[in-house]
C-alpha positions as CSV (number, residue, x, y, z in Angstrom):
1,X,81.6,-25.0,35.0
2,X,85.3,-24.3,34.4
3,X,88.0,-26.6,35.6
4,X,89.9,-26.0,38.8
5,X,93.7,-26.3,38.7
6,X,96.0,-27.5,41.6
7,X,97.4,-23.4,42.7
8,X,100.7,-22.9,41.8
9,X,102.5,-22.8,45.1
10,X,103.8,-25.4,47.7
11,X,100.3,-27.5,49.2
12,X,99.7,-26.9,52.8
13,X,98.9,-30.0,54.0
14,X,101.0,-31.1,56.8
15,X,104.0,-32.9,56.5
16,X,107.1,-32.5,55.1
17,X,107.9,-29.2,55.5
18,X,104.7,-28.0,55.8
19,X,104.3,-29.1,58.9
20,X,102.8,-27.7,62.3
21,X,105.3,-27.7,64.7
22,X,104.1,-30.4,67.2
23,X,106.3,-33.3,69.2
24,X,104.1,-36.1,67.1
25,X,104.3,-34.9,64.0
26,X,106.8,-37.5,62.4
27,X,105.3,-38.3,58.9
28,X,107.1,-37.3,56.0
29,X,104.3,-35.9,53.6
30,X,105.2,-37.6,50.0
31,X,101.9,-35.8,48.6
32,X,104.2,-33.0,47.0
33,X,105.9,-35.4,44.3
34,X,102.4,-35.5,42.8
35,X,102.3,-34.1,38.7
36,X,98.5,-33.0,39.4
37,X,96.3,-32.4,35.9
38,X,93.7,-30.2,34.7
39,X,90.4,-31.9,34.6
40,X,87.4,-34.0,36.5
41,X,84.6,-33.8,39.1
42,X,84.5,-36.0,42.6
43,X,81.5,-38.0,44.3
44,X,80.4,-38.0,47.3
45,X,77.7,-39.4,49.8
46,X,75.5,-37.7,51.7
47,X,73.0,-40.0,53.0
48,X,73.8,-42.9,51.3
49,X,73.2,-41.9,47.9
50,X,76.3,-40.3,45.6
51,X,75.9,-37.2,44.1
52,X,75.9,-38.1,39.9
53,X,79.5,-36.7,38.0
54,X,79.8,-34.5,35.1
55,X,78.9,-36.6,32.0
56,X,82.5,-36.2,30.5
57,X,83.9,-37.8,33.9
58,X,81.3,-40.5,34.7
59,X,83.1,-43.0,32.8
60,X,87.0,-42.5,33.4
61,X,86.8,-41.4,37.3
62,X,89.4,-42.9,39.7
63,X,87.6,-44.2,42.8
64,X,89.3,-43.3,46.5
65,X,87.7,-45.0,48.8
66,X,88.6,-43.2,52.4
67,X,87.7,-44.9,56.4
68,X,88.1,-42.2,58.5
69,X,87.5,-41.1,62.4
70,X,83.6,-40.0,63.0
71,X,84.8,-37.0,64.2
72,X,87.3,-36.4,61.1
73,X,84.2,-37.8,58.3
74,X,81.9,-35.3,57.5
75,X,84.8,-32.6,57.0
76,X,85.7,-35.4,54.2
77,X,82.5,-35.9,52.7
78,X,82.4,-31.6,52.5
79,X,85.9,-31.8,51.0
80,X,84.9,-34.8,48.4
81,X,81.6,-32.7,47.8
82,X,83.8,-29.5,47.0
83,X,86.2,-31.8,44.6
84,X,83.5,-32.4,43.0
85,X,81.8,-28.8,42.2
86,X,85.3,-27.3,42.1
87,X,86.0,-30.7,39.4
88,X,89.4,-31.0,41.0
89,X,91.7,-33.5,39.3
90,X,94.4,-36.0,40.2
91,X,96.4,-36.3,36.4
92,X,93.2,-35.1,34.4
93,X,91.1,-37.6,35.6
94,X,87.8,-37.3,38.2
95,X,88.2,-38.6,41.6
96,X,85.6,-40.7,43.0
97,X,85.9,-40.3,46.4
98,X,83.4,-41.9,49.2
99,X,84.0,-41.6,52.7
100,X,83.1,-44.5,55.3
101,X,83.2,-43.3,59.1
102,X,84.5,-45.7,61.3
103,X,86.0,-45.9,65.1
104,X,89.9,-45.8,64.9
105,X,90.6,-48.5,67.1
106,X,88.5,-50.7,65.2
107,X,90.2,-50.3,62.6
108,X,93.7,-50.8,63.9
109,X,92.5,-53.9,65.9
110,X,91.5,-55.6,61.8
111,X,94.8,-54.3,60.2
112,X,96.7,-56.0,63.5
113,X,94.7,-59.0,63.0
114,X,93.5,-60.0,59.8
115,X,96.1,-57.9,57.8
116,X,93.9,-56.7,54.7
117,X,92.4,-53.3,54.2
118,X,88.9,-54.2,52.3
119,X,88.8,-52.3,49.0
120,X,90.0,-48.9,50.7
121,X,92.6,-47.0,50.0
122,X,92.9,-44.1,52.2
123,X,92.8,-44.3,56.8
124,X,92.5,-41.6,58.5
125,X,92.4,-41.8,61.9
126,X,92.3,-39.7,64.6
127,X,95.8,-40.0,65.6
128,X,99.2,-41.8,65.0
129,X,99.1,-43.8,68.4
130,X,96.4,-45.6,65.7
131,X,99.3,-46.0,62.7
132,X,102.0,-46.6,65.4
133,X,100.3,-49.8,66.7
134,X,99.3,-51.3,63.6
135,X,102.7,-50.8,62.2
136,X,104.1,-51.9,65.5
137,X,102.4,-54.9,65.7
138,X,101.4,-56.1,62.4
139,X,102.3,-56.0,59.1
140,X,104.2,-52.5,58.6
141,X,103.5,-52.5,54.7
142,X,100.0,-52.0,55.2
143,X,100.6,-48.7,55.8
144,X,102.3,-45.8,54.3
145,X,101.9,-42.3,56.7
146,X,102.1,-39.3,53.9
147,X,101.3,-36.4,56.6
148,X,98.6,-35.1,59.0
149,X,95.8,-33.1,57.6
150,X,95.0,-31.4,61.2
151,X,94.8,-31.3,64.3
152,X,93.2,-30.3,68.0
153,X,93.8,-30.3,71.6
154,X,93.0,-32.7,74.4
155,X,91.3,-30.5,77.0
156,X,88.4,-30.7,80.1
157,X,85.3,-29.3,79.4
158,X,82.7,-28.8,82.0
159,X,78.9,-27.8,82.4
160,X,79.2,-24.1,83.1
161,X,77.6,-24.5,86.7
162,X,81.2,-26.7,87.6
163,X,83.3,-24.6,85.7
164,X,82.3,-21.4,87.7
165,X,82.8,-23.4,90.7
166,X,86.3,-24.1,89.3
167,X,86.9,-20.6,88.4
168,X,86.7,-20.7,85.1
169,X,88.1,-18.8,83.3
170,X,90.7,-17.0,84.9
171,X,91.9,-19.6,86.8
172,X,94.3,-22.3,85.1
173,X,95.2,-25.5,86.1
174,X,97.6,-28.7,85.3
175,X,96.9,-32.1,84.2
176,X,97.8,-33.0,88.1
177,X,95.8,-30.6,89.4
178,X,92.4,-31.9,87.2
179,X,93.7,-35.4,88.4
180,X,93.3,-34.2,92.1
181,X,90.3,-32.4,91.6
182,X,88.4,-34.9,89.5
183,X,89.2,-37.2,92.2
184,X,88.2,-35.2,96.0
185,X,85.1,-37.0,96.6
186,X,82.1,-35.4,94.6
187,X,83.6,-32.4,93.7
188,X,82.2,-33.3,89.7
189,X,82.0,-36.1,88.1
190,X,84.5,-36.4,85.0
191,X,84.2,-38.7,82.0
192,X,86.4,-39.8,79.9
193,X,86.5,-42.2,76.4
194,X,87.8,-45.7,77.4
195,X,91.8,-44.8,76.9
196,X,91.9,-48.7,75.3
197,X,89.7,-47.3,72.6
198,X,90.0,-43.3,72.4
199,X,92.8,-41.8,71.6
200,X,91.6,-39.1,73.4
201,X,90.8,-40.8,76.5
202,X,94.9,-42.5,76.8
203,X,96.2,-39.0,75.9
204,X,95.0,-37.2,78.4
205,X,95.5,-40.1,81.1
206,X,99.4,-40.2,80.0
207,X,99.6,-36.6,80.5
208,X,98.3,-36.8,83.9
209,X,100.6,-39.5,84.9
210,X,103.6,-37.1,83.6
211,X,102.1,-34.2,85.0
212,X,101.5,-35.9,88.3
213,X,104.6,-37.6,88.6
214,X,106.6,-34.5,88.1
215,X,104.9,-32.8,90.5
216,X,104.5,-34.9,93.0
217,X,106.7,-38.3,93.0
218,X,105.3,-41.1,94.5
219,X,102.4,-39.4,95.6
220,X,101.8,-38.1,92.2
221,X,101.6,-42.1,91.2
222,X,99.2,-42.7,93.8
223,X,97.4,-40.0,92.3
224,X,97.3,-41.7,88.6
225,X,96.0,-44.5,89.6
226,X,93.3,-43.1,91.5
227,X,92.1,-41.5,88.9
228,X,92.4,-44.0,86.3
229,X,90.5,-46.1,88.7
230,X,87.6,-43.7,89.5
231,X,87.5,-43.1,85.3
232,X,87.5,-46.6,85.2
233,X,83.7,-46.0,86.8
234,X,82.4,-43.2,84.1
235,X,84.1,-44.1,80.5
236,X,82.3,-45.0,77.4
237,X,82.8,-47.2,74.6
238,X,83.9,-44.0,72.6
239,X,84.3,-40.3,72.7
240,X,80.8,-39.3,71.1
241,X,79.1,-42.2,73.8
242,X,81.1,-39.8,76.4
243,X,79.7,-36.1,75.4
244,X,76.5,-38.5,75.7
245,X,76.7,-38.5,79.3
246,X,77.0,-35.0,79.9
247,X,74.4,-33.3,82.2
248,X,72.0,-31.7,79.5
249,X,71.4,-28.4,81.6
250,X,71.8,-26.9,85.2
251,X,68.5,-28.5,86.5
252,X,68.6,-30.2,89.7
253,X,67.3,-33.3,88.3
254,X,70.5,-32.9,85.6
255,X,72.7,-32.0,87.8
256,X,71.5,-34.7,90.9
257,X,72.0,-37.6,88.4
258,X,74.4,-39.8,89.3
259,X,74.8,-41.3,85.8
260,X,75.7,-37.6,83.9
261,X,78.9,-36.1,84.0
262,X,79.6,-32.8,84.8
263,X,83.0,-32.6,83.3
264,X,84.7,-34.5,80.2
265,X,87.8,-35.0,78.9
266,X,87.6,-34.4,75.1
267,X,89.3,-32.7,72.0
268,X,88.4,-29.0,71.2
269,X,86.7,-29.9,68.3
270,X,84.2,-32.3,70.0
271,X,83.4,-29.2,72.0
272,X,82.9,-27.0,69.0
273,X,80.6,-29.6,67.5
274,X,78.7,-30.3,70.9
275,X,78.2,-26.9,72.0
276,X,77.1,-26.1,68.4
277,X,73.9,-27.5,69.5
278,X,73.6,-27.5,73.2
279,X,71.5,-25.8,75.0
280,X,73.3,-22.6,76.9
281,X,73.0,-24.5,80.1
282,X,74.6,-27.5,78.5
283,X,77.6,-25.9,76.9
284,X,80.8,-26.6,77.9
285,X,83.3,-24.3,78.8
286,X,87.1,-25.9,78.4
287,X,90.3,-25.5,80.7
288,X,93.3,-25.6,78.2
289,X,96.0,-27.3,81.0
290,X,98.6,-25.0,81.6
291,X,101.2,-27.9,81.0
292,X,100.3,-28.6,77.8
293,X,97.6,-30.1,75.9
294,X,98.5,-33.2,73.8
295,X,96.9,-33.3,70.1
296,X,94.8,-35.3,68.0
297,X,96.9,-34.9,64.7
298,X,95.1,-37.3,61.7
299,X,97.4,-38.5,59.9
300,X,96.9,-39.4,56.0
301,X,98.1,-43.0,55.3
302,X,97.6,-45.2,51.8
303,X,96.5,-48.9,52.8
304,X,98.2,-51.5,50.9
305,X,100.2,-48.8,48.4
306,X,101.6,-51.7,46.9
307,X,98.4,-53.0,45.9
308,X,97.1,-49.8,44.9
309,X,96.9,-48.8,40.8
310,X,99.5,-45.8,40.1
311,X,96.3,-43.2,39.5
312,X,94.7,-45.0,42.9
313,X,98.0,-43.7,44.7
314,X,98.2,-40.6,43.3
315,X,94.5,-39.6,43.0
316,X,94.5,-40.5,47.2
317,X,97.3,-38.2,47.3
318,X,96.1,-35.6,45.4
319,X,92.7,-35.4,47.7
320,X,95.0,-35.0,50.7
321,X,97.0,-32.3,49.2
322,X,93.2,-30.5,48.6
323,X,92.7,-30.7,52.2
324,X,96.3,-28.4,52.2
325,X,94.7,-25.2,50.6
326,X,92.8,-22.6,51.3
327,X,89.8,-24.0,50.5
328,X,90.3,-27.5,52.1
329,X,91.6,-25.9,55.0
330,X,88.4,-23.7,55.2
331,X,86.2,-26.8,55.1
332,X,88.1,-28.4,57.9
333,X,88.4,-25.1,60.3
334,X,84.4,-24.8,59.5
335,X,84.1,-28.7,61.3
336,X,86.1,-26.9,64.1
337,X,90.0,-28.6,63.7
338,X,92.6,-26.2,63.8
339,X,95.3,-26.3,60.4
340,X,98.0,-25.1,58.4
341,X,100.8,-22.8,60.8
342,X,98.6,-20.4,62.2
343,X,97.5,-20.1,65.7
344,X,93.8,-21.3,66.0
345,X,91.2,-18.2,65.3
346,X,89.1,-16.5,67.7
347,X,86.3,-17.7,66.9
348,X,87.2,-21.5,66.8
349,X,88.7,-21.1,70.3
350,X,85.1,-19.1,71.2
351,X,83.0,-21.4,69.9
352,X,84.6,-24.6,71.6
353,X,83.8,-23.2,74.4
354,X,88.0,-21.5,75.3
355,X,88.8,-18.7,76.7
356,X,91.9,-16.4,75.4
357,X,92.7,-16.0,79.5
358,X,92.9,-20.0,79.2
359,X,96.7,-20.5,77.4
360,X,94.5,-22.1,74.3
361,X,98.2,-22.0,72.3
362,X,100.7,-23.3,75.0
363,X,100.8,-26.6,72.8
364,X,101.6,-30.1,73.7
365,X,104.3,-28.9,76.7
366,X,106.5,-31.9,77.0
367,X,106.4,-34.7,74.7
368,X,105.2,-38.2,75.5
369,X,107.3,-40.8,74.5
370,X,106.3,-44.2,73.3
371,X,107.1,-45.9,76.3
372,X,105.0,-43.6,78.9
373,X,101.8,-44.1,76.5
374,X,102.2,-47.5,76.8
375,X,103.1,-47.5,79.9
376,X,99.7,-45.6,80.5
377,X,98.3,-48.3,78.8
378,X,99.3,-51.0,80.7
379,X,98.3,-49.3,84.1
380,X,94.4,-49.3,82.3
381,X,94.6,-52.3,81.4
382,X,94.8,-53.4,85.0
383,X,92.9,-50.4,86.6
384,X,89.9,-51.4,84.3
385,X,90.0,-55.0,85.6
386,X,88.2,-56.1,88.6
387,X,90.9,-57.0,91.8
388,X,90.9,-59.9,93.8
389,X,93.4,-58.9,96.6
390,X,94.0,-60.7,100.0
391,X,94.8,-58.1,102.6
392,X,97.7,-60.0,105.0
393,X,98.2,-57.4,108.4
394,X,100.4,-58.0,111.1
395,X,99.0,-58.2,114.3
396,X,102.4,-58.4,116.8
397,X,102.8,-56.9,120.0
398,X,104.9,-54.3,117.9
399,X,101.6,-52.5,116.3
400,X,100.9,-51.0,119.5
401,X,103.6,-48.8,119.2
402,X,102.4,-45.1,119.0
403,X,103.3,-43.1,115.2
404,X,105.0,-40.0,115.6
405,X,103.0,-37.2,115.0
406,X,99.7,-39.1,114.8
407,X,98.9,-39.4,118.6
408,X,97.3,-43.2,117.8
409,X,99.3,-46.6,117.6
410,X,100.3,-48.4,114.5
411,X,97.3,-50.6,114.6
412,X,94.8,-48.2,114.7
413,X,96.1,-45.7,112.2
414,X,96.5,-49.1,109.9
415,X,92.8,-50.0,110.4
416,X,91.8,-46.9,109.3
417,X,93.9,-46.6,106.5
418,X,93.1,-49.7,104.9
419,X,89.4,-49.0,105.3
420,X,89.9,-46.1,103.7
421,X,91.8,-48.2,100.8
422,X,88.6,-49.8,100.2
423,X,86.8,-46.5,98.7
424,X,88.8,-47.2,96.0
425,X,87.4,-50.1,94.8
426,X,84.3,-50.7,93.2
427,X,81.8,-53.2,93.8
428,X,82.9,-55.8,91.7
429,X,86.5,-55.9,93.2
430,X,87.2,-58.9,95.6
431,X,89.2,-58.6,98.6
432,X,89.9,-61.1,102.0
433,X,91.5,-60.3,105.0
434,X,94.4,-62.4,107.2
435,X,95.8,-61.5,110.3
436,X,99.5,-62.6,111.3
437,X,101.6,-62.9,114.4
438,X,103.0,-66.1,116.2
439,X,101.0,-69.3,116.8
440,X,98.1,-67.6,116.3
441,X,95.9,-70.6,115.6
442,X,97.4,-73.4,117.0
443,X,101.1,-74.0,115.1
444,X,100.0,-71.7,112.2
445,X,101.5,-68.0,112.7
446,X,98.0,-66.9,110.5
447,X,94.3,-67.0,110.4
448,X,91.5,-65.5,107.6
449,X,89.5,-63.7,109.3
450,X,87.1,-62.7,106.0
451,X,86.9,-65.1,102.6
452,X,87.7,-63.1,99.4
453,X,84.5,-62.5,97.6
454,X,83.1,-59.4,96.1
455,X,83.0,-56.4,97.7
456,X,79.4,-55.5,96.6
457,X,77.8,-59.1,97.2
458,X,75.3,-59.4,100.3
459,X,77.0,-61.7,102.9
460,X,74.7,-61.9,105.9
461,X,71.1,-59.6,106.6
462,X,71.3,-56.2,104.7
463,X,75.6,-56.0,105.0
464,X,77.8,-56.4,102.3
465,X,81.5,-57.9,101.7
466,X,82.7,-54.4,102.2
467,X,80.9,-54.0,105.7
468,X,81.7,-57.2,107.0
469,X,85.7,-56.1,106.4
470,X,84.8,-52.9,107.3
471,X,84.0,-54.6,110.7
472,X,86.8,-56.9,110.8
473,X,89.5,-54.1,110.1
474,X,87.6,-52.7,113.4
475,X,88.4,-55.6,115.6
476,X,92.3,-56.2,114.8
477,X,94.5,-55.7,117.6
478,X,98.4,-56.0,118.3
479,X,98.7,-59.7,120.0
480,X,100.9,-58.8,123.7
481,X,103.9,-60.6,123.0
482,X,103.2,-61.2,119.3
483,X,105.9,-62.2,117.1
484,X,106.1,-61.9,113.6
485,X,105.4,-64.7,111.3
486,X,106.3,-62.8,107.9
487,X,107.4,-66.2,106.1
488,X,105.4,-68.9,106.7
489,X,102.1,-66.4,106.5
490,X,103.7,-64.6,102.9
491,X,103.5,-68.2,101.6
492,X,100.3,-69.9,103.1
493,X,98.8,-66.5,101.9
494,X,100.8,-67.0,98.4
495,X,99.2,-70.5,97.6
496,X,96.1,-69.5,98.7
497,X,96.0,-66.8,96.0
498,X,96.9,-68.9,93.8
499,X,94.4,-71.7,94.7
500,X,92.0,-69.1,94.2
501,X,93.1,-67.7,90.9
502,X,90.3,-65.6,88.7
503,X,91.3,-65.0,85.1
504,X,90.7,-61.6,83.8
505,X,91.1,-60.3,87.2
506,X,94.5,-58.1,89.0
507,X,95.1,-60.8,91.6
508,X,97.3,-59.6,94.6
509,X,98.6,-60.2,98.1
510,X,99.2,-57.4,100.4
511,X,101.3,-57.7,103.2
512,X,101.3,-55.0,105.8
513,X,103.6,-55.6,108.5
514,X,106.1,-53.7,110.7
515,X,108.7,-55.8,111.4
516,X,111.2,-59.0,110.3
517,X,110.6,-62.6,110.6
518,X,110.9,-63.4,114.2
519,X,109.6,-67.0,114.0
520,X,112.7,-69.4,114.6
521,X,111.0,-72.3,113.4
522,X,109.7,-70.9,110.4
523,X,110.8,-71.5,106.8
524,X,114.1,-69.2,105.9
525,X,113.8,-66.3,103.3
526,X,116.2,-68.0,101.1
527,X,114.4,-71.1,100.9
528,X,110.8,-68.6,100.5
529,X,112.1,-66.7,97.9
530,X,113.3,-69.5,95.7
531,X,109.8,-71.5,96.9
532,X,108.1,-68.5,95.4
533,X,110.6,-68.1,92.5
534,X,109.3,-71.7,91.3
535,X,105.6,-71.4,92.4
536,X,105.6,-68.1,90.3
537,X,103.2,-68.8,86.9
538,X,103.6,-66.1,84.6
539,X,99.8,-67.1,82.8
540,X,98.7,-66.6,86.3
541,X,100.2,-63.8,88.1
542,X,99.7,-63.3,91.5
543,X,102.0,-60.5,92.5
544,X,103.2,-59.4,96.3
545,X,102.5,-56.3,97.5
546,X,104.7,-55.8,100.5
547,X,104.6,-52.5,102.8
548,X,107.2,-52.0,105.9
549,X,105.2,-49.9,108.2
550,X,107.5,-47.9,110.5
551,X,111.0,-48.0,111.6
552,X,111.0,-52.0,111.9
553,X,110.2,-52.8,108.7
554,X,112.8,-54.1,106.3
555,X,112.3,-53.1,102.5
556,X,115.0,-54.7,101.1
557,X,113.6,-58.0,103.1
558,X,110.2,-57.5,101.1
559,X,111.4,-56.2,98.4
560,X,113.3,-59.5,97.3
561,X,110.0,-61.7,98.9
562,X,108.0,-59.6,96.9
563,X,110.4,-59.1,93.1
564,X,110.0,-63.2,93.1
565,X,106.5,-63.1,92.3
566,X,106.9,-59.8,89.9
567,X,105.4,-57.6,92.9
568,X,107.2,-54.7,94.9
569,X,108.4,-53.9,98.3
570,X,107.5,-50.5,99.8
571,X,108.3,-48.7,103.2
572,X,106.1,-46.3,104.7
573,X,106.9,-44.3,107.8
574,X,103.0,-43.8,108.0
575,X,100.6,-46.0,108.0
576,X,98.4,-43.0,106.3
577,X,99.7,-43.8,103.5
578,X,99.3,-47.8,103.1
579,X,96.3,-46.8,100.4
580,X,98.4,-44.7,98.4
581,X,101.3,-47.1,98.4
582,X,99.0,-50.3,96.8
583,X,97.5,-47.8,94.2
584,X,101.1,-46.9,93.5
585,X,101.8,-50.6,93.3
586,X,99.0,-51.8,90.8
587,X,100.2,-48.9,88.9
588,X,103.8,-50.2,88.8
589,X,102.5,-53.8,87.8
590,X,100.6,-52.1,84.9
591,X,103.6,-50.8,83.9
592,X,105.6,-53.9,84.0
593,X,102.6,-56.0,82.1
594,X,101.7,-58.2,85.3
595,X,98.1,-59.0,85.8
């Protein structure tokens, strides 16, 4: 066989100015200061055993060793498979390379914490938020980014039965819009990759939360964290356990099941590689978001370069560099990644499952920073957590009161509202209810009405948590005459919570109320705010959650009672909206890194 020369032009792979335009793409490729030679064959495994080298390379090969994303591996394996037939060389000698799959954030998590790379000398994982993090927080030396070898979109796919429903595929929709959808009742159930693992699955959640917020503001907050909160009930452990899920065909037993997914978020390539193989029931068809898909880009990055033998270095760079041309770039586009400049091919986009009246090549829209993904991550973080939150609702004379435009007074357009706000938590949430006035039970301005305990658990003969507070939000009623009792009942409540503390919960305090402090003998907000202040244990956060319902309210009252646990204050001219309002205040506390 003859020997197979580096081509004499620039290599393609990406980076430096080779490049595909994209907002992540921020590695400098250093691949092109190679001096490549003329000689030498590659190994590779397939199955576990290595394919034998030339007998003139077996002895003098330079072994690469390569972890890289499951999804990203087998183009590898092809591409060390092909160095090897092709006998492409790195300075006249072989390259050995062998190719280990493993999960990304596995990965990251070991360089972060025990700081050594094992005996490899290539990562390539799925996407930079991977290298960002390690270098972020850990040793930054561990790893030197040399370029991105491809990329693909972040899109939803869904069975073809939802997707006609959806109007697929002329019609075209936002990341907000998918939010909304995903999120009105049983319309379909989506899946995702847990974003605290998959790159994919935080991506795509970040671009919602943009997308959401500028469409719709606060609403559009609301809206994030009801979805990350009803994902929070269908993700898997990682993108290939997600495509798992999917409803196999349009059978009614498929389709009825209340475990399988009839819509996914996941890269283009993982639909090109599932619907390789699906059945034509079980294919996916994919909505590119008309706001821009964000990409999985795989970067290159050496482990340890200092550690790393000069032909080590340069043989690693020379296999990425392969990956550049025609060839490599063949081998990866045949695994279904999109590379070099060009717009993705027709049959790529076909096979995946897109549609050319879907805007497949409207790219990443606008960019998301570093703070918004880990903003994003942060508001997981919290949604993903089980809540223990004490409901505290004012019961004075005030909630009477009829809201304009709602024909109903404040109390029973709150009772409603905040049983609604209970859809939105699973069964393993907690939540308690208070009521509040004046002297309600004997000196004390406050009573609980229902311990906090799991929604889900059975309290009494075939009724659960959520039932028996279902019935309790029932019976409250505006006190004639009531006062309000804000202060002494936002701190009884306060110690309570913390009393009560569960680690590895979001523990809260909601106060609903629609008026000022009108107890005269009650403790003054000065002296609350700075009991609070001092109370306050950043180990165990209990933030306030206070919402001003109607024109009575005060929000910059709350607000300070509320900013001196870490909480927020929030005013609401309907009491419609109390649900949206504590959604958009875990959302908030995710951001800030309470909880």
């Amino acid at each position: 066989m003859g020997r197979h020369n580096m081509p004499d032009r620039r290599a393609r792979a990406y980076g430096a100015e080779a490049q595909r335009p994209g907002p992540r793409r921020r590695m400098v490729a250093i691949a092109t200061v190679l001096v490549i030679g003329v000689a030498g064959s590659a190994a590779y495994a397939v199955g576990g055993d290595w394919l034998p080298f030339a007998e003139n390379c077996a002895d003098d090969a330079v072994r690469i060793d390569v972890l890289a994303a499951p999804d990203m591996a087998p183009a590898l394996t092809e591409a060390a498979a092909y160095a090897r037939d092709k006998e492409v060389v790195s300075d006249g000698r072989c390259m050995d390379v062998r190719v280990t799959s493993r999960d990304p954030s596995k990965v990251a998590d070991s360089l972060r914490t025990d700081g050594k790379p094992g005996t490899y000398e290539v990562w390539v994982p799925d996407s930079d938020l991977w290298v960002e993090r390690v270098q972020l927080h850990g040793d930054e030396s561990l790893l030197t980014p040399t370029g991105n070898i491809a990329s693909t979109p972040v899109t939803m796919g869904m069975i073809p039965a939802t997707a006609e429903k959806m109007g697929w595929p002329k019609k075209t929709y936002s990341w907000a819009e998918l939010a909304g959808a995903a999120t009105e009742g049983e319309k379909f159930r989506l899946g995702a990759g847990d974003p605290s693992r998959s790159a994919t699955g935080l991506l795509a959640l970040a671009k919602m939360s943009a997308s959401a917020q500028k469409a719709g503001g606060a609403e559009g907050e609301a809206q994030v964290a009801a979805t990350a909160k009803a994902l929070a009930q269908r993700t898997s452990a990682s993108d290939a356990q997600a495509i798992d899920t999917l409803a196999r065909d349009s059978s009614g037993t498929e389709q009825g099941n209340p475990r399988r997914n009839q819509a996914l978020i996941l890269s283009e390539q993982a639909a090109f590689q599932h619907n390789a193989s699906a059945a034509d029931s079980g294919k996916l068809d994919l909505f590119y978001p008309k706001d821009g898909a964000p990409e999985l880009d795989y970067p290159y990055a050496l482990l340890d370069e200092p550690g790393q033998t000069t032909d080590e270095s340069r043989a690693a760079l020379r296999f990425m560099t392969l990956l550049g041309e025609e060839d490599g770039e063949r081998i990866l586009a045949k695994h279904g990644f999109r590379t070099g400049r060009s717009e993705p091919s027709d049959s790529l986009v076909k096979a995946a499952g897109g549609s050319a009246e879907q805007p497949i090549a409207e790219g990443a829209g606008d960019e998301l920073s570093p703070k918004q993904i880990q903003e994003t991550l942060g508001v997981w973080t919290i949604t993903v957590q089980s809540a223990r939150i004490s409901v505290v609702v004012d019961v004075s004379g005030s909630m009477a009161e009829m809201v304009p435009g709602r024909g109903a007074p404040r109390m029973e357009v709150t009772k409603a509202s905040l049983s609604a706000a209970l859809d939105t938590f699973t069964n393993e949430d907690e939540f308690g209810l208070w009521e509040f006035s004046t002297l309600l039970d004997g000196k004390r301005d406050y009573r609980e009405l229902v311990a906090t305990d799991r929604l889900g658990k059975q309290v009494g003969k075939g009724a659960t948590q959520r039932e028996k507070l279902r019935a309790a939000f029932a019976e409250l009623q505006p006190v004639p005459d009531g006062a309000t009792g804000l202060y002494d009942t936002t701190l009884a409540a306060f110690k309570q919570a913390q009393k009560t503390y569960a680690a590895d919960k979001f523990n809260a305090v909601v106060v609903v109320t629609d008026g000022e402090n009108q107890d005269p003998g009650s403790i003054s907000r000065s002296a609350l705010v700075s009991r609070l202040e001092g109370m306050a244990d950043g180990d165990r956060p209990v933030p306030i959650i206070a919402v001003a319902v109607g024109p009575g309210g005060d929000q910059t009252e709350l607000e300070q009672i509320a900013k001196a646990t870490g909480g927020s204050g929030h005013q609401v001219d309907d009491p419609a909206q109390i649900p949206a309002v504590i959604l958009k205040a875990i959302m908030a506390a995710g951001e800030a890194g309470t909880g």
